[in-house]
TITORTI-19718 format. One line per 5 residues: number of its first residue (from 1); their letters; for each residue x, y, z of C-alpha. Coordinates in Angstrom, 3 decimals. Layout:
<rs>
NUM) A) X Y Z ~ ...
</rs>
This chain:
<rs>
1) XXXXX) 53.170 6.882 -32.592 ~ 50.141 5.179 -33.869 ~ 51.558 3.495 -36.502 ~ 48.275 1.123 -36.702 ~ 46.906 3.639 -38.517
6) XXXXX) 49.362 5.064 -40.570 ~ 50.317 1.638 -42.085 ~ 46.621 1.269 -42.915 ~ 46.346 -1.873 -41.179 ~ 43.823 -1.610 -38.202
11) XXXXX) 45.232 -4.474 -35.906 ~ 45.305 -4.965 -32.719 ~ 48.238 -3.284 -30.412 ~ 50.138 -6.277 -28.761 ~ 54.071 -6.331 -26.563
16) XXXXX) 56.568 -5.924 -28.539 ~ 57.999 -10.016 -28.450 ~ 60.789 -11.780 -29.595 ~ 60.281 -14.253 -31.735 ~ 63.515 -14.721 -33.734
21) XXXXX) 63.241 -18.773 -32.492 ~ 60.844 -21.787 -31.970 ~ 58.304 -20.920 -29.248 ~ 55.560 -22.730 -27.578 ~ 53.297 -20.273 -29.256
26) XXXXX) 54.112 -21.844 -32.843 ~ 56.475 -21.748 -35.664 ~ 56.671 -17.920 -35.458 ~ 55.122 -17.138 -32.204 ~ 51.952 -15.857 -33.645
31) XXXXX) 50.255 -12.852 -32.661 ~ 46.930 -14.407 -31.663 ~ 49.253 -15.976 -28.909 ~ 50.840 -13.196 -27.703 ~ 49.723 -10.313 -24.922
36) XXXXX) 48.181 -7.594 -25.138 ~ 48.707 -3.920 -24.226 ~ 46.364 -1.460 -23.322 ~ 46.478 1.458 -25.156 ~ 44.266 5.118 -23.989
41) XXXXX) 41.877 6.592 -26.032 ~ 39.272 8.914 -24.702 ~ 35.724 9.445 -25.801 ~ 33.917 12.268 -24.690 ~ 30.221 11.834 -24.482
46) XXXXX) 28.044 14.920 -24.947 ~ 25.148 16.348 -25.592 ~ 21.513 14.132 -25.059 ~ 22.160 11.074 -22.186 ~ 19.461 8.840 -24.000
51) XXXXX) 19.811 5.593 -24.996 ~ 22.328 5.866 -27.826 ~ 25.002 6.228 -25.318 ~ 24.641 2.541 -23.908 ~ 24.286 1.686 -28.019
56) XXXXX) 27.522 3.547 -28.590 ~ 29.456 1.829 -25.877 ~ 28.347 -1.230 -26.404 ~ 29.391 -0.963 -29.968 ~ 32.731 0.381 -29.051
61) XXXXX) 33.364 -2.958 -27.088 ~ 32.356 -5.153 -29.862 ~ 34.857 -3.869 -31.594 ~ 37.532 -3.673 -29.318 ~ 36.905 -7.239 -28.946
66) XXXXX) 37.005 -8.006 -32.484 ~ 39.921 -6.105 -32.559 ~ 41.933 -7.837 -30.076 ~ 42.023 -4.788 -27.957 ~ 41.692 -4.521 -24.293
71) XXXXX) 38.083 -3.256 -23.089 ~ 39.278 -0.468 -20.999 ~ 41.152 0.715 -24.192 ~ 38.707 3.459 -24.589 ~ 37.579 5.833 -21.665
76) XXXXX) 34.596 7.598 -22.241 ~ 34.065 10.517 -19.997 ~ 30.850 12.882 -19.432 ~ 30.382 16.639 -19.876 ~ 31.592 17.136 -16.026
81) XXXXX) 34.792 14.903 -17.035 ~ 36.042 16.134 -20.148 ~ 37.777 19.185 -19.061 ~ 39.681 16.955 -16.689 ~ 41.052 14.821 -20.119
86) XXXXX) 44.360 13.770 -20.272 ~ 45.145 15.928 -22.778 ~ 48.447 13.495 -24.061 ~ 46.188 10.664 -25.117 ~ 43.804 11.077 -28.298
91) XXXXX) 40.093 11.934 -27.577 ~ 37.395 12.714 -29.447 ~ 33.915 13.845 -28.830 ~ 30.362 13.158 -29.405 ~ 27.688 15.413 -29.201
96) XXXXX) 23.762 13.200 -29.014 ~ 21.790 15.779 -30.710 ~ 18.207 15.537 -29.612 ~ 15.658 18.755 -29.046 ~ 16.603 20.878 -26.416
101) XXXXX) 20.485 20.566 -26.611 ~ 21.077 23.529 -29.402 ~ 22.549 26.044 -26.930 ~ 26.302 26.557 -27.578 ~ 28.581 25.850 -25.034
106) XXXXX) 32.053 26.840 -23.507 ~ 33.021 22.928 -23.885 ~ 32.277 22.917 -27.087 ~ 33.898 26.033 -27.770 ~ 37.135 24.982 -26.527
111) XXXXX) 37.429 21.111 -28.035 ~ 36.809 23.023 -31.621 ~ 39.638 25.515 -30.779 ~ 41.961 22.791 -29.577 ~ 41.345 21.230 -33.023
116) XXXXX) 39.520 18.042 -31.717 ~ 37.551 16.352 -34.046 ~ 33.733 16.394 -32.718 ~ 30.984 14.295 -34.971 ~ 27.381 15.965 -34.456
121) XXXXX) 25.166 12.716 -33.772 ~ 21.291 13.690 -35.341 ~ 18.369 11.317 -35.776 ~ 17.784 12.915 -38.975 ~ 20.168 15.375 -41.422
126) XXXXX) 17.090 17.294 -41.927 ~ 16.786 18.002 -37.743 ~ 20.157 19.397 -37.763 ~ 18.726 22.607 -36.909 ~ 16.269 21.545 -34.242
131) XXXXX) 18.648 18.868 -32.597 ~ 22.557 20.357 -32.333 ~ 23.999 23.636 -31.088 ~ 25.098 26.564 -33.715 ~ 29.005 26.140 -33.076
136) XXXXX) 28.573 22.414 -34.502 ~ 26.413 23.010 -37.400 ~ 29.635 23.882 -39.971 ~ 30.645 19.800 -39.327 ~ 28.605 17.097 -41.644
141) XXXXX) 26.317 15.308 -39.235 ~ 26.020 11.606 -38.880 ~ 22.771 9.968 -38.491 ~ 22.047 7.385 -35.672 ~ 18.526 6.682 -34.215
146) XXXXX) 17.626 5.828 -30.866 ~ 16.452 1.741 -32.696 ~ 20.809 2.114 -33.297 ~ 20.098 2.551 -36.723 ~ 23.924 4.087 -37.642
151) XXXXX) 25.893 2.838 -34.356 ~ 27.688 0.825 -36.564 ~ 29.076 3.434 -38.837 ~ 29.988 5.984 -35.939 ~ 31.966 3.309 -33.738
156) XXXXX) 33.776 2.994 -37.256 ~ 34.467 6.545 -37.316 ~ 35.411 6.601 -33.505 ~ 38.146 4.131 -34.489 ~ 39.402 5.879 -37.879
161) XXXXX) 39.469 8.869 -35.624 ~ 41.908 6.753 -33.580 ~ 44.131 5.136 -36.123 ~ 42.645 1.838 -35.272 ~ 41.443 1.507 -38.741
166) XXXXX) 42.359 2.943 -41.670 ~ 40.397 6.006 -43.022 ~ 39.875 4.646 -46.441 ~ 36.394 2.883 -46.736 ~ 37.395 -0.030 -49.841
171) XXXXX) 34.684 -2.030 -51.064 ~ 33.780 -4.472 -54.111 ~ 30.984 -6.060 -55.093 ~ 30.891 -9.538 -56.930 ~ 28.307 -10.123 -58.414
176) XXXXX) 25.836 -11.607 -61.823 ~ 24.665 -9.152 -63.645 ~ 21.468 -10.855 -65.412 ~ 20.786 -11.604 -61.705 ~ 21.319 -9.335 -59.280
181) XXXXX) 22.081 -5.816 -60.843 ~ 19.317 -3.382 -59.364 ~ 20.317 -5.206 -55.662 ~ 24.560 -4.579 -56.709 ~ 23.396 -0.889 -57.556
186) XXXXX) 21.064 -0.524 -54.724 ~ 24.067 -1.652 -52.323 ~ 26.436 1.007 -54.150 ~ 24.593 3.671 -53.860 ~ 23.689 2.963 -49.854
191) XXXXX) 27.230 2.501 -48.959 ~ 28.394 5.168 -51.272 ~ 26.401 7.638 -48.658 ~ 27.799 5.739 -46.247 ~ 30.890 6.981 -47.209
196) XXXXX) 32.685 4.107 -48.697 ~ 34.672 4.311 -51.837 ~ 32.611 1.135 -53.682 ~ 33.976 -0.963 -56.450 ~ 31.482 -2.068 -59.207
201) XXXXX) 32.145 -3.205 -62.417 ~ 29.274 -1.361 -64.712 ~ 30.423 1.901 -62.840 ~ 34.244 1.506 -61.534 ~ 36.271 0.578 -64.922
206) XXXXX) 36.682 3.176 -67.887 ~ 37.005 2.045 -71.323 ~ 39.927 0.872 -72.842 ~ 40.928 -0.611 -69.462 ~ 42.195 -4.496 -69.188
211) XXXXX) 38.895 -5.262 -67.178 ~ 40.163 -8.425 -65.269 ~ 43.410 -6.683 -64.241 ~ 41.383 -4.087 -62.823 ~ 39.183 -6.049 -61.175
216) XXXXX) 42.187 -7.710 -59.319 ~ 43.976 -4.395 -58.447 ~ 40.909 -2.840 -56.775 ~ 40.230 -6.447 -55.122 ~ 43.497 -6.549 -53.305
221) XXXXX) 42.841 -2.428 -51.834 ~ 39.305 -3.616 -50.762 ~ 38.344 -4.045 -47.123 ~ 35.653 -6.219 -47.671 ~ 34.321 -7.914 -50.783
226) XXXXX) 30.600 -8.434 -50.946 ~ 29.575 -11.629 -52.809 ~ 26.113 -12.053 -54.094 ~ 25.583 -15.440 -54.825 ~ 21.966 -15.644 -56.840
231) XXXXX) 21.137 -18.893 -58.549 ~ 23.627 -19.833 -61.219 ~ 26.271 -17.334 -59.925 ~ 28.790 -20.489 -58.537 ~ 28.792 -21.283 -62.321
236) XXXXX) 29.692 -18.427 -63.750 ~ 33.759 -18.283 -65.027 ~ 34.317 -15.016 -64.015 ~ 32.371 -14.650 -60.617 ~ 34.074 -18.051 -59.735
241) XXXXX) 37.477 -16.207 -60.620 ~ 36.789 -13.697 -58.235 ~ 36.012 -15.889 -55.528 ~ 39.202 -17.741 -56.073 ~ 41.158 -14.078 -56.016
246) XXXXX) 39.453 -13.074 -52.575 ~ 40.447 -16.534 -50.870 ~ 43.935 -16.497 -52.401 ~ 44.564 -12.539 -50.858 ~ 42.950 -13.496 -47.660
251) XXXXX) 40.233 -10.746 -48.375 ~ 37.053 -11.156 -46.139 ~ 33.710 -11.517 -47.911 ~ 30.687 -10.579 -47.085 ~ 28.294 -13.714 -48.725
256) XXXXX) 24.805 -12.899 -49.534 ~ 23.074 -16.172 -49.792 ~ 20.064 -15.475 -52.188 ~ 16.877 -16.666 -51.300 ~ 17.310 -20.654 -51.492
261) XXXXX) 20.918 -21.117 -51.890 ~ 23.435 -22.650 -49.390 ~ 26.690 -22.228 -47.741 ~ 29.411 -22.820 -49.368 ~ 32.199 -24.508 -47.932
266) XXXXX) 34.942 -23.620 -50.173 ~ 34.305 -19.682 -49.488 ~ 37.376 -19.907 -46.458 ~ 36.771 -16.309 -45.682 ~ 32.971 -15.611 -46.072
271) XXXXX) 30.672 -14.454 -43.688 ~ 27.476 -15.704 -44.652 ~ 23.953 -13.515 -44.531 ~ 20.539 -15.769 -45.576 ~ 18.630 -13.767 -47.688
276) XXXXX) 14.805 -14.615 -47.341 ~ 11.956 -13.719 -49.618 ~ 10.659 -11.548 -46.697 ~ 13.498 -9.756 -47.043 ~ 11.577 -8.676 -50.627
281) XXXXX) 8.666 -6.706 -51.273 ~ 5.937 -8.972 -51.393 ~ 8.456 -11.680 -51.148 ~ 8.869 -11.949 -54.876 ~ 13.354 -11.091 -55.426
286) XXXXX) 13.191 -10.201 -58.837 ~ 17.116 -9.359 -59.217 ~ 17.145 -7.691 -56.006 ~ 15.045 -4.883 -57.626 ~ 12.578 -4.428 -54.844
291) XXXXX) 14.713 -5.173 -51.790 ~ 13.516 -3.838 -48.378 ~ 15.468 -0.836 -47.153 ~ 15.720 -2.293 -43.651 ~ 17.500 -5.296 -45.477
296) XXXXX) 19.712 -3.166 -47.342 ~ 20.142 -1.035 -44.286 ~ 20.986 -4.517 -42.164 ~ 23.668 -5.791 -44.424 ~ 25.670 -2.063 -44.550
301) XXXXX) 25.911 -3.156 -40.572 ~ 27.259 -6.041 -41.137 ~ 29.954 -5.109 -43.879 ~ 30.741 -2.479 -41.130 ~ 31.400 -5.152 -38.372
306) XXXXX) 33.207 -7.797 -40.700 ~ 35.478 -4.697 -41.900 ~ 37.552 -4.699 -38.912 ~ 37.912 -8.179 -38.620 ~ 39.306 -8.203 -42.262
311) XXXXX) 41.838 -5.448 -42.009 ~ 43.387 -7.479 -38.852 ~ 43.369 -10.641 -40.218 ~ 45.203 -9.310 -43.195 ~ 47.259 -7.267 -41.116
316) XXXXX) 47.879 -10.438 -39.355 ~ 48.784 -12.269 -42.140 ~ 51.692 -9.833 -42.885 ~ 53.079 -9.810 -39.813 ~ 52.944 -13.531 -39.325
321) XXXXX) 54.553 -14.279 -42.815 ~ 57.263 -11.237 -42.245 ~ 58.143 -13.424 -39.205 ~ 58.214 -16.721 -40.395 ~ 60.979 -15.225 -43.436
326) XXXXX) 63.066 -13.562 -40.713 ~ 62.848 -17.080 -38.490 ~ 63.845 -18.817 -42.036 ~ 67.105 -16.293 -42.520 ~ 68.663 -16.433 -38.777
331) XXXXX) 67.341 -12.949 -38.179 ~ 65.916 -11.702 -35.156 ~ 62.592 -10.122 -35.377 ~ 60.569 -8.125 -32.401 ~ 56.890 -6.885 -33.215
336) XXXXX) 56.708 -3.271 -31.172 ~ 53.565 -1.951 -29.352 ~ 52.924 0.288 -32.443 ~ 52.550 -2.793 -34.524 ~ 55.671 -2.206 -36.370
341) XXXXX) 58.630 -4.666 -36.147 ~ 62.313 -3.904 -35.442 ~ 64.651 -6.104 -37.567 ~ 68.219 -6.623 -35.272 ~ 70.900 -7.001 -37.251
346) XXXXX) 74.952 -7.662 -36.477 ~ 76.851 -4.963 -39.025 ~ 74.263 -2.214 -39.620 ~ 71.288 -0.255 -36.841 ~ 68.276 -2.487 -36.864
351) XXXXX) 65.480 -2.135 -39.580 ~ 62.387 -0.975 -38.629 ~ 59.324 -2.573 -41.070 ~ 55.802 -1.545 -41.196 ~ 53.329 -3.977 -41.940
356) XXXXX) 50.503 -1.878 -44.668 ~ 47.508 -3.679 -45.567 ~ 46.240 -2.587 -49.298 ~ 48.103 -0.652 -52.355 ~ 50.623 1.295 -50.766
361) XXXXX) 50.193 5.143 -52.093 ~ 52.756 8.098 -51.983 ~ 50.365 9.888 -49.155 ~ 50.425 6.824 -46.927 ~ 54.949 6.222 -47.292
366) XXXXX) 55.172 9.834 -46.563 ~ 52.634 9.185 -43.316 ~ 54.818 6.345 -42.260 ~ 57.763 8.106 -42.818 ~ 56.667 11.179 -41.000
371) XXXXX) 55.417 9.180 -37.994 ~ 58.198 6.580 -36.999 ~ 61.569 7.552 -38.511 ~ 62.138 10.602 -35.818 ~ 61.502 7.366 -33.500
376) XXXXX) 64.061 5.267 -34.168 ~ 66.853 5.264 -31.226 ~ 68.945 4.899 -34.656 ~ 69.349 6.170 -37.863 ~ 68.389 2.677 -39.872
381) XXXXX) 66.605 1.654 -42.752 ~ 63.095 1.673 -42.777 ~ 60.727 -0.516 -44.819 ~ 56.973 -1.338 -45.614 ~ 55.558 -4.133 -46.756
386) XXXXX) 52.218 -5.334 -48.358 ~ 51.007 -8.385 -50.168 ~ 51.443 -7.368 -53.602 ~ 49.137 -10.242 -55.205 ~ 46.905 -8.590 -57.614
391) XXXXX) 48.057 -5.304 -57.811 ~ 48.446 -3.953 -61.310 ~ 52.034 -3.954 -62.644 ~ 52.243 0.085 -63.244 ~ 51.708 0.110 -60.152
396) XXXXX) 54.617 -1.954 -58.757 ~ 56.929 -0.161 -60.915 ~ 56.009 2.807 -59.703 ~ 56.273 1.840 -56.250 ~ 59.775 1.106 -57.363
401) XXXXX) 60.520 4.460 -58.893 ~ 59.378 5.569 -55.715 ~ 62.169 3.961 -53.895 ~ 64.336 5.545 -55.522 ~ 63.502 8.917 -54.276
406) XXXXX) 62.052 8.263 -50.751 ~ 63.813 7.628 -47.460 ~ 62.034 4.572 -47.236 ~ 61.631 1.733 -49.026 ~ 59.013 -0.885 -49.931
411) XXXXX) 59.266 -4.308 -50.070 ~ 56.771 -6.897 -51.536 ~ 55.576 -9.930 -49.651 ~ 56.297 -12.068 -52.517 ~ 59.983 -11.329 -52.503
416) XXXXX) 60.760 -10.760 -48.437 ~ 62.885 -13.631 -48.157 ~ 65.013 -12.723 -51.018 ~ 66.005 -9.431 -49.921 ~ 66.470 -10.567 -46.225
421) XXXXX) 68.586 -12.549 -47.024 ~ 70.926 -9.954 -48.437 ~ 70.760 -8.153 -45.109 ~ 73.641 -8.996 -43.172 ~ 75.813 -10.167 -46.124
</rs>
């Protein structure tokens, strides 16, 4: 069961660990503490053998490493290897279009029949024809060159493949408008192609909407928020507000420093990116209007990077604080390989809770329920929780409806300790 996925949360896969006392580790035994697994995941590499492979896996270990993840996680095997795959363990393949490699092959042929998901790699959507095989040529192409222009944004889809991170793409942008508008709309529409679902005010909010609710709802379902702090923006009431949000929700951000601002130290999750007036046509910023596309094209990189590391540390921060209430209660508490945790009560079967990062939806409960309730040695209760700080109040009562009808239930951060502590009563 890869329940990293299905909870949405993207962490890293670690022994399942008692920690129902006080441990050298900390107050909780924390997971950055504890040991990690290795889990199997197979790559298959085909197609062109030209530089984009040593791109790809280099990439691939990044972000294992970001991850927490073991670097022999992923195996990535050639064209003579693949056949050979251990066909119990997720794979998915490549194919490094380049001219010369359009002939269709048996591989190929079979890994679409056995319903494997293969991504067509092209230097350009408008070589698809001159650069990949007939038999791939039905399945959307991603770009990469052989500069890694794009690695980024396939090792992301490698992982989302795996249920390593979650397949939703959540991004806002903070922003002034008198100052930086044509940059905030340039950055939407790039990562909109990019295929992330991108949160900006002018575009994202319908009318007769409470705006600042809104805001906060789509805040706390965001991977990544991207801050850019122009001249002036530090002062402004409501960008200020939204800082405060992110650092309260433990939501990574992406800082663009404009051209002539500084750090600043009270942004506790930012990642910070110096803008310079190079980074401008003719050096002259102007609102962003005439940014550079290899600028633009260098910061979508980086919000692809930082993404991981967000979704584990919030994924983190669940787990961790899940712990610490079950510690609190007198309950025992072990986190499981799948990155769920088993709950071990004395007069009922133990509970089995799922950690989800984000707004919990009706598609994602009926994934968890689907993946880890025929898993349980016992028939017990199964929850999920999430951090519920922000999210819009129609949408916590219908989370509750929801529990009325589902055969799981969940359970906001905010009011863990409460309902443990009904538990074994």
């Amino acid at each position: 069961m890869h329940l990293a996925f299905v909870a949405q949360c993207g962490a890293s896969t670690v022994r399942g660990r008692s920690v129902d006392s006080e441990a050298s580790t900390g107050r909780c035994g924390r997971l950055a503490n504890m040991t990690v697994a290795a889990a199997h995941y197979q790559v298959m590499l085909l197609g062109s053998q030209d530089e984009r492979r040593g791109l790809l896996l280099d990439g691939v270990a990044a972000r294992l490493a970001e991850l927490g993840l073991p670097g022999g996680a992923i195996r990535f095997l050639s064209v003579s290897e693949a056949p050979a795959r251990n066909r119990r363990l997720p794979a998915i393949a490549v194919f490094l279009g380049a001219p010369g490699q359009t002939n269709d092959t048996a591989l190929v042929r079979e890994l679409i029949e056995d319903s494997l998901v293969v991504v067509p790699v092209v230097s350009s959507v408008i070589y698809v024809q001159d650069e990949i095989p007939p038999q791939l040529r039905h399945i959307n192409a991603l770009e990469m060159t052989r500069a890694g222009v794009g690695v980024e944004r396939l090792v992301s889809l490698i992982f989302e493949a795996f249920r390593l991170l979650r397949r939703e793409r959540k991004l806002f942008i903070s922003y002034r408008r008198d100052d930086a508008q044509p940059l905030a709309e340039r950055l939407y529409d790039e990562l909109d192609r990019r295929g992330f679902d991108v949160f900006i005010d002018v575009r994202s909010v319908p009318p007769a909407v409470d705006f600042q609710s809104e805001l906060w709802h789509r805040m706390s379902d965001s991977d990544v928020v991207i801050l850019i702090d122009t001249p002036g923006f530090r002062e402004s009431r409501w960008t200020t507000a939204e800082l405060a949000q992110a650092n309260l929700t433990n939501i990574q951000i992406l800082h663009l420093l404009w051209p002539g601002q500084s750090e600043d130290s009270t942004s506790a999750f930012s990642r910070f990116l110096q803008l310079q007036r190079s980074d401008f046509v003719l050096g002259f910023p102007r609102r962003g209007r005439w940014v550079r596309s290899e600028t633009v094209g260098r910061i979508c990189a980086e919000v692809e990077r930082l993404r991981a590391r967000a979704i584990a540390a919030r994924h983190r921060y669940l787990i961790d604080n899940f712990c610490d209430a079950c510690r609190d209660s007198g309950l025992s508490v072990r986190v499981q390989p799948e990155q769920w945790m088993s709950v071990y009560l004395s007069k009922r079967p133990p509970l089995a809770v799922v950690p989800a990062v984000g707004v919990p939806t009706s598609e994602r409960l009926n994934a968890i329920a689907d993946a880890i309730m025929p898993g349980l040695s016992t028939p017990g209760e199964c929850w999920v929780i999430y951090d519920n700080r922000g999210i819009l109040d129609r949408w916590l009562n219908h989370l509750d409806w929801l529990d009325q009808h589902l055969p799981i239930r969940t359970v906001r951060m905010s009011n863990v300790a409460n309902v443990l502590r009904t538990l074994d009563s």
